[in-house]
N, C-alpha and C positions, 0 to 999 in steps of 0.2 A: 814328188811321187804321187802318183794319182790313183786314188781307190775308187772301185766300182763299189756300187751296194746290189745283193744277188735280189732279184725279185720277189723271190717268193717269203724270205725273209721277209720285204718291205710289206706285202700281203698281210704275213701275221700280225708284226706292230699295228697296223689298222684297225685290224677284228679287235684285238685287244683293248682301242683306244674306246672304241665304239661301244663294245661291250660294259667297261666302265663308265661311259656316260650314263647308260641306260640307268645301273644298278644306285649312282649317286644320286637320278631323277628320282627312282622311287625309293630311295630313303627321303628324301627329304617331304615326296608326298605324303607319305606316312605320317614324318612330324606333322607336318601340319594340318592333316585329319586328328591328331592327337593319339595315332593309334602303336607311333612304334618312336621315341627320342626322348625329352626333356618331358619333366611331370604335366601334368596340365595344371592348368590354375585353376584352385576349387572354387566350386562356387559358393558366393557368398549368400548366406538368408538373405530373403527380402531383395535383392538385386533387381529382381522382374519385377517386384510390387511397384505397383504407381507412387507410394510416398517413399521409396528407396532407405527404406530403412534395415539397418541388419537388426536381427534383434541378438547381441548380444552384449551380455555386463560384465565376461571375464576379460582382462585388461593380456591375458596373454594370448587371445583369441587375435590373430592380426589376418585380414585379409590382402592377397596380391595384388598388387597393380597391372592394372590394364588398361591399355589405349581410352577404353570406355567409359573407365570407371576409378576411384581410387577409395579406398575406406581408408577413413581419417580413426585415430583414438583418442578422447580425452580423457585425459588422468589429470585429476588433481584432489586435493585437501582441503577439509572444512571439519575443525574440532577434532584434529588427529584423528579423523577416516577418511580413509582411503577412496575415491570415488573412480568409475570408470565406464564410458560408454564408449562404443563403435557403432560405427554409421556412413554408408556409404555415398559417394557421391560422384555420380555420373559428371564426365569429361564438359558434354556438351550442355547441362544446367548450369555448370562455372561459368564459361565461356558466353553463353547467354547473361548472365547477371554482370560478367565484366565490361560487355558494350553495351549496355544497359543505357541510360543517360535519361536524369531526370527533365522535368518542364522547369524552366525557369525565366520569371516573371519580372521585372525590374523591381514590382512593389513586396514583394518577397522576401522575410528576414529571416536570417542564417535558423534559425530554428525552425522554419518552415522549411528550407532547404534542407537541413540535416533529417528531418522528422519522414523525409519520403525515402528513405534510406530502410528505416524499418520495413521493410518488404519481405515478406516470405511465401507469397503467393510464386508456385514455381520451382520453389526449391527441393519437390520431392517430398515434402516431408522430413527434410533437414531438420527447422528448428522446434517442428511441431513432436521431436523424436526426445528433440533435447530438455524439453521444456518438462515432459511427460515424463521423462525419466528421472529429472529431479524432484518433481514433487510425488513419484512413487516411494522413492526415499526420504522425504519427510515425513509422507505415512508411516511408513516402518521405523524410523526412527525417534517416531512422537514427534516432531516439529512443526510450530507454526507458520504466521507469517514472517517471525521475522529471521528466525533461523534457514527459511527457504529463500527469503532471498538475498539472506547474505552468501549462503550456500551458492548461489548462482553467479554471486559476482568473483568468488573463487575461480569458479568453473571460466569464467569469461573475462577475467583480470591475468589467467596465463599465457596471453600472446600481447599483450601490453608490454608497456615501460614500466611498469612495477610501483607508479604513483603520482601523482602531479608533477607536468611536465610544464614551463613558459614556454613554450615555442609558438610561431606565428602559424593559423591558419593557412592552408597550400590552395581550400578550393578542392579538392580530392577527396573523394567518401568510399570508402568498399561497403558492400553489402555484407548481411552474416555471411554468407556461401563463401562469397570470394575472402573474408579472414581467417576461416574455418579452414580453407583450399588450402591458401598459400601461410598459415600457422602464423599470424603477424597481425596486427594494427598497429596505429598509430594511438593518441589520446581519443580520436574521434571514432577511429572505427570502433572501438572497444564500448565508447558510450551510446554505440547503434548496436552492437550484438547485446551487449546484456539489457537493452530496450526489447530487442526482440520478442531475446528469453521471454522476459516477464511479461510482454505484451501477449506473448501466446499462451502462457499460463494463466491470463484471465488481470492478469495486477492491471491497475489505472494508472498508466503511463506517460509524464510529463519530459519534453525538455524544458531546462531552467540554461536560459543563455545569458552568461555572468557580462556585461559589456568591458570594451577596454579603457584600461584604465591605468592612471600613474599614479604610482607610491613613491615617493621621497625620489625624482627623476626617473625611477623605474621602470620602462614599459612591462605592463602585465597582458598580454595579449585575450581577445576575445575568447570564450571557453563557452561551449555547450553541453551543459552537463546533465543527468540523470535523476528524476526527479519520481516520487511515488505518493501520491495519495497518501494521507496517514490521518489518524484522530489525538485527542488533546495530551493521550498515553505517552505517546514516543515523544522521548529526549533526541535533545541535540536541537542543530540549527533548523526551522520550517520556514515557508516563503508560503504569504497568502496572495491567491487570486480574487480580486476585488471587483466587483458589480459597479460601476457609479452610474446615478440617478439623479438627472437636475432637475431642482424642486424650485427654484425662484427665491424667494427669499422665505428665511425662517426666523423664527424671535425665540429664543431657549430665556426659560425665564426662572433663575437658579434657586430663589425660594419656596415658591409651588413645585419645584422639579419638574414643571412640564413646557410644552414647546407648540407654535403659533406657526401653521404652514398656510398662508391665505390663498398661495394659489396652487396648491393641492388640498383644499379641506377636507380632503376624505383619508388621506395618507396617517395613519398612527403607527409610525415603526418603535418597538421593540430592543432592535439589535441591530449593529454598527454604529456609525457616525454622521455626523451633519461636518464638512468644512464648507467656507466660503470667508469672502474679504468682511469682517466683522466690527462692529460699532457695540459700544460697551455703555449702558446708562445704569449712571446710578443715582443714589436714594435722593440728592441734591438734586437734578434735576441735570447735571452735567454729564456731557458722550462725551467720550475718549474717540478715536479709532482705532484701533488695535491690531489692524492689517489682517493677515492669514491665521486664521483659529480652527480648531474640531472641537466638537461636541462632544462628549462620548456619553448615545444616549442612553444604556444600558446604567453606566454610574453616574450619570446626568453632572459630569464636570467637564470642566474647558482646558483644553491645552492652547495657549500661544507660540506661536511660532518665533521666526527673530522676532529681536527690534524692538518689544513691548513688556514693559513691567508695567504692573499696575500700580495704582497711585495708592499711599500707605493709609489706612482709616477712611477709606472710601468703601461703603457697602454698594456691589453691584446690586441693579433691580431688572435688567434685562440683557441680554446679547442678541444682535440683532445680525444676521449673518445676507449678504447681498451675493446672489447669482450662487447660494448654496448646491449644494451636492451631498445627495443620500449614498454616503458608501457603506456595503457590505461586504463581508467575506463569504465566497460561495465554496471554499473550498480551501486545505494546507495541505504541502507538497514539502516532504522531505528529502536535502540531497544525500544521493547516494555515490558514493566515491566509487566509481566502477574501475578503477587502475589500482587502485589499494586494498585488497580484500578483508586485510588487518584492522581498516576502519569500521566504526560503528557507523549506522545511517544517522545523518547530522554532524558527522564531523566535518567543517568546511577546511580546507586548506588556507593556510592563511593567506596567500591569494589573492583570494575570493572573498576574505568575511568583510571584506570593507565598502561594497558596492550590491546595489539587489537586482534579482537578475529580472530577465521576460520571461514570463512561462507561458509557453509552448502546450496545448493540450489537445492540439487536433488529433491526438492518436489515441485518445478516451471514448470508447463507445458510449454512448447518448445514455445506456441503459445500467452502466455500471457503476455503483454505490459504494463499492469497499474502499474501506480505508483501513489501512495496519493497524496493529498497533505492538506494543509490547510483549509480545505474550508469551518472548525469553523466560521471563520473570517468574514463570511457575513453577514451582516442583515437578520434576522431570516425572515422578510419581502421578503425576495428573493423568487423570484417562485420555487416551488418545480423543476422543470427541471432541472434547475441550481443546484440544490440540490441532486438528486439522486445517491446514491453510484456508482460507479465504473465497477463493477459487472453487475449490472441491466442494465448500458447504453451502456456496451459493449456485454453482452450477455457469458458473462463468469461465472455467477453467475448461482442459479437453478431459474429453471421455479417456479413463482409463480402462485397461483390460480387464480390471478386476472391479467392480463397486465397492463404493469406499465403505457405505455398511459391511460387506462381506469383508471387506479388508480389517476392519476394526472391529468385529465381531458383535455387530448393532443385530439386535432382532429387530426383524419387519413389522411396525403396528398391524394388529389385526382386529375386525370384528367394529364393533361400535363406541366404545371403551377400550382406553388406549392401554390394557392392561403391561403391554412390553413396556410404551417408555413412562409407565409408570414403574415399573420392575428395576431400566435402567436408573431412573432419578434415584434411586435406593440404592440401589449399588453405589450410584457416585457420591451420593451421601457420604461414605467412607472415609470420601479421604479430606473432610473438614470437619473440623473442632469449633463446635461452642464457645466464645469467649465472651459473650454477654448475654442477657435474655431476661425476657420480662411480657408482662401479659396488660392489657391495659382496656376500661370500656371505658367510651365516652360520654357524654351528657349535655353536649347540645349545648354547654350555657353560652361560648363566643368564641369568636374567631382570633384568628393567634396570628401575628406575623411579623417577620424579622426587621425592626425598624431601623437599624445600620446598615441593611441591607437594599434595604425597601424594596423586599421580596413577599409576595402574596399567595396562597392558593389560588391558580384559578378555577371560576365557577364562582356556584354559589355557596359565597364565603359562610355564611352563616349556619350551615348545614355542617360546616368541620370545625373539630377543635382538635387543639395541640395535644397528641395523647402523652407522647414523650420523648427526650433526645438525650444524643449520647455526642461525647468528643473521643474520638478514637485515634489510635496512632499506630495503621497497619503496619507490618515489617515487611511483609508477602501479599501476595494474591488473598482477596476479603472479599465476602460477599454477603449480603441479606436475603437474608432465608425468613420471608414471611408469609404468615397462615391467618385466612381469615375464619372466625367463626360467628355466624350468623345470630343477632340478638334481637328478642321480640321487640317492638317500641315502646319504649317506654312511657308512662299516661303525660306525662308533660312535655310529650316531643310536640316539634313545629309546627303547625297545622299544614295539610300537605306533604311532608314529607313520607317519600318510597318507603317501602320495608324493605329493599335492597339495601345490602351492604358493598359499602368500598372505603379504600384508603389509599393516602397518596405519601409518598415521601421527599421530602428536597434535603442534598447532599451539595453540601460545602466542604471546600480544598484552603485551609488556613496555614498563612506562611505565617509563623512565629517570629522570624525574624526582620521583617520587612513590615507586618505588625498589620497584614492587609488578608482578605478575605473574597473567594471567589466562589463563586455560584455553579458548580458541576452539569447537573440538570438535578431533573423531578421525574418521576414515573409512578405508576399508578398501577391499582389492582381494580378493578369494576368486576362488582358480583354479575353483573347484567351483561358482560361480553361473554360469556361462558369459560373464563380462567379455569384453569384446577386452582382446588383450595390451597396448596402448599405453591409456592412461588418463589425463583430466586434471581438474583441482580448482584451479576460479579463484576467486580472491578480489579485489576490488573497493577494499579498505579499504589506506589507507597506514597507516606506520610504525614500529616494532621487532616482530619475530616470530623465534620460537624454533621450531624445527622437526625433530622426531624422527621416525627410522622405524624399524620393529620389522619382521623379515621372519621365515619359515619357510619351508626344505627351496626355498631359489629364489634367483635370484640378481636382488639390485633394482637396476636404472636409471633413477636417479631425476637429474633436471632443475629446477631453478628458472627459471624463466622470465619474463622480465619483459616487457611488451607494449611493442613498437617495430614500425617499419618494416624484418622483413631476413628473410630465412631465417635460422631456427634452426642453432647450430652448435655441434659435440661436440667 
């Protein structure tokens, strides 16, 4: 059977077809003017800024993804608090960082390679967002250096493997952006983002690249790990970088305790070491060779390397050392286990504790001094001043929004006389306790000095005497709280001598059990540099310390102080 279809039927189905295409066109133009379909995507703070930062710290604050853009959140924990930042990060800044591709040089070692990874120039303001916002939080929550950056290896140890891993090096590095992007690293990229971090918060930044190595047939693979400037405070494992200096030959000559440099006559060092291949003469008139030796000129004794005992009732009268070398230490670098956030800095994995690594320090500005230290260790009661990272108080860190006086409630010195941080020094008085105290003038009759130690005043010795010393056995944070007061001269004083006053102290670190004694430093008060009269020198480190003070033409009040909750009392 065959059906005809009528025309003008056909007619209407057309109009009809027609007329809905239009009406589907402009709904969808609509959506996509944003003016009539699905929500739009808000916009997020900061998106247009040049450092692409959002500024937000609520962790429920989540922005949409878009072609353009994506905002990342981190959340994580340090001391059961809660931390949380967002921060956005444009499509095409990834993507630039991920075809990136460093220079690479044949004479170039993996720590040189890893160390240009640290890159943030580009990123928006990515790490310079992250770095800021943790140490806004160490403001506010009283912490120093060392609670900041352990705080930051939390923050950048949760896209890790959760601790030391042996796995072989791939050759493969992500940038921070791209582990931040794609929420991942490996061992390495983890030890380039929390480099970063710290690197942009002002810290002095080292790789320590452990080499490979076998334990009992074990391959342990290469490892480049994360290293931070620190002082003699901080526990756990440290790695020194060392200076050497060829000096030609040297003669150390162990009864005078001094030492014969003929072709440097002008060199008198102090501190480090002398090694070199070593000749031993003693009282008979008979050398040994003794092969590889150090000096150590600070305690002017000799270590042997293999191979050499010395002969039993032979007194050496010389050590004569051939093609020596002046080593110093310019610097310690502790590691930081950046996969482990549980770790303390110097815990090494054991690993690692059996091999020493290169350190790596192209990525230390020329200009930058800090070194950590301990300063967990204080009474959380401590005023924040005391407390503030490293960075913020030297001004090597970033500007934050708020200044860190304002932030810590510092009044600004004003006038000529520093009546504020004289006002604050009284306040912070507070919160240390008296636990010894004594007042002492002196009289010129001689000079004092520690001869187990064969440690001197320097200057002119004759001008100081020993006023008095204490052995102390801090539990906590100590510090010396001294005052000088100015005394006429007395008719039998030296001929010459100033009517200025000063006084100097040297502090010694005695191990009781090892039954040996080491030399902290010395500092000094000079009436003639213009000090204020009350003067204090904290120390961080607990327990046994020996403690001298040397005065001239003054009379010293000196205070041991131990940190507590009380007013100070004489």
């Amino acid at each position: 059977m065959v059906r005809t279809i009528d025309q003008t039927f056909l007619t209407r189905i057309t109009i009809v077809i027609i007329i809905g295409i239009v009406i589907v066109g402009a709904l969808i133009g609509l959506r996509v003017a944003g003016v009539f379909g699905e929500e739009s995507t808000p916009a997020v703070p900061g998106a247009d800024d040049d450092r692409g930062r959002a500024d937000m710290r609520n962790a429920s604050q989540t922005g949409a993804e878009s072609p353009e853009e994506r905002t990342l959140m981190l959340n994580w924990t340090y001391r059961d608090r809660p931390f949380a930042y967002a921060c956005t990060v444009r499509n095409a800044t990834y993507n630039t960082f991920r075809s990136k591709h460093v220079s690479i040089t044949p004479n170039m070692t993996t720590g040189d390679i890893v160390a240009q990874y640290v890159a943030t120039d580009g990123d928006g303001g990515l790490v310079d967002g992250i770095a800021g916002y943790i140490l806004e939080q160490s403001v506010e929550n009283g912490w120093g250096d060392y609670d900041t950056i352990r705080n930051t290896i939390a923050c950048a140890a949760q896209y890790g493997p959760g601790g030391f891993v042996n796995t072989p090096p791939d050759g493969h590095y992500r940038y921070p952006v791209e582990t931040l992007w794609e929420g991942k690293g490996d061992r390495d990229d983890i030890n380039v983002l929390a480099a970063s971090i710290l690197k942009a918060m002002g810290y002095p930044v080292a790789f320590m690249v452990f080499p490979e190595q076998y334990d009992r047939g074990y391959l342990i693979w290469e490892y480049p790990a994360l290293g931070i400037r620190c002082d003699d405070t901080v526990g756990g494992r440290t790695y020194a970088v060392r200076h050497h200096t060829g000096i030609g030959t040297v003669t150390c000559y162990p009864q005078s305790r001094t030492c014969n440099i003929p072709d440097v006559p002008s060199l008198e060092p102090e501190s480090g070491y002398f090694t070199g291949n070593t000749t031993v003469g003693y009282a008979d008139g008979q050398t040994v060779a003794a092969g590889e030796a150090t000096w150590d000129i600070p305690a002017r004794t000799i270590i042997y390397r293999k191979g050499f005992v010395p002969p039993a009732g032979m007194t050496p009268v010389f050590y004569r050392m051939e093609n020596a070398s002046w080593v110093t230490t310019t610097a310690s670098f502790i590691y930081i286990d950046a996969l482990n956030a549980t770790a303390l800095p110097g815990e090494i994995p054991g690993e690692l504790a059996k091999v020493e690594p290169v350190i790596v320090t192209t990525l230390i500005d020329a200009g930058n001094d800090i070194a950590i230290s301990r300063d967990d260790l204080i009474d959380a009661s401590l005023t924040a001043l005391l407390r503030t990272p490293s960075p913020l108080k030297t001004g090597a860190g970033p500007k934050l929004n708020e200044s860190i006086p304002e932030r810590l409630g510092i009044r600004v010195p004003t006038g000529m006389v520093d009546e504020i941080g004289r006002a604050n020094r009284i306040s912070e008085d507070a919160y240390w306790q008296n636990v010894w105290y004594d007042t002492e003038v002196n009289f010129y009759d001689r000079t004092w000095y520690l001869d187990v130690l064969n440690y001197e005043i320097v200057g002119n010795r004759s001008l100081y005497t020993k006023s008095n010393e204490i052995y102390i056995s801090p539990t906590e944070a100590w510090r010396i709280r001294y005052e000088v007061v100015p005394k006429n001269p007395p008719g039998r004083d030296l001929e010459g001598l100033s009517s200025f006053s000063d006084m100097r102290f040297a502090v010694y670190k005695v191990d009781e059990v090892n039954n040996t004694v080491s030399f902290i430093g010395e500092f000094a008060y000079g009436h003639t540099s213009g000090q204020e009269t009350v003067n204090y020198h904290t120390f961080y480190e607990t327990g046994n310390f020996y403690i001298v003070t040397f005065v001239r033409n003054c009379e010293a009040v000196v205070s041991i102080q131990m940190h507590g909750k009380g007013a100070p009392s004489s």
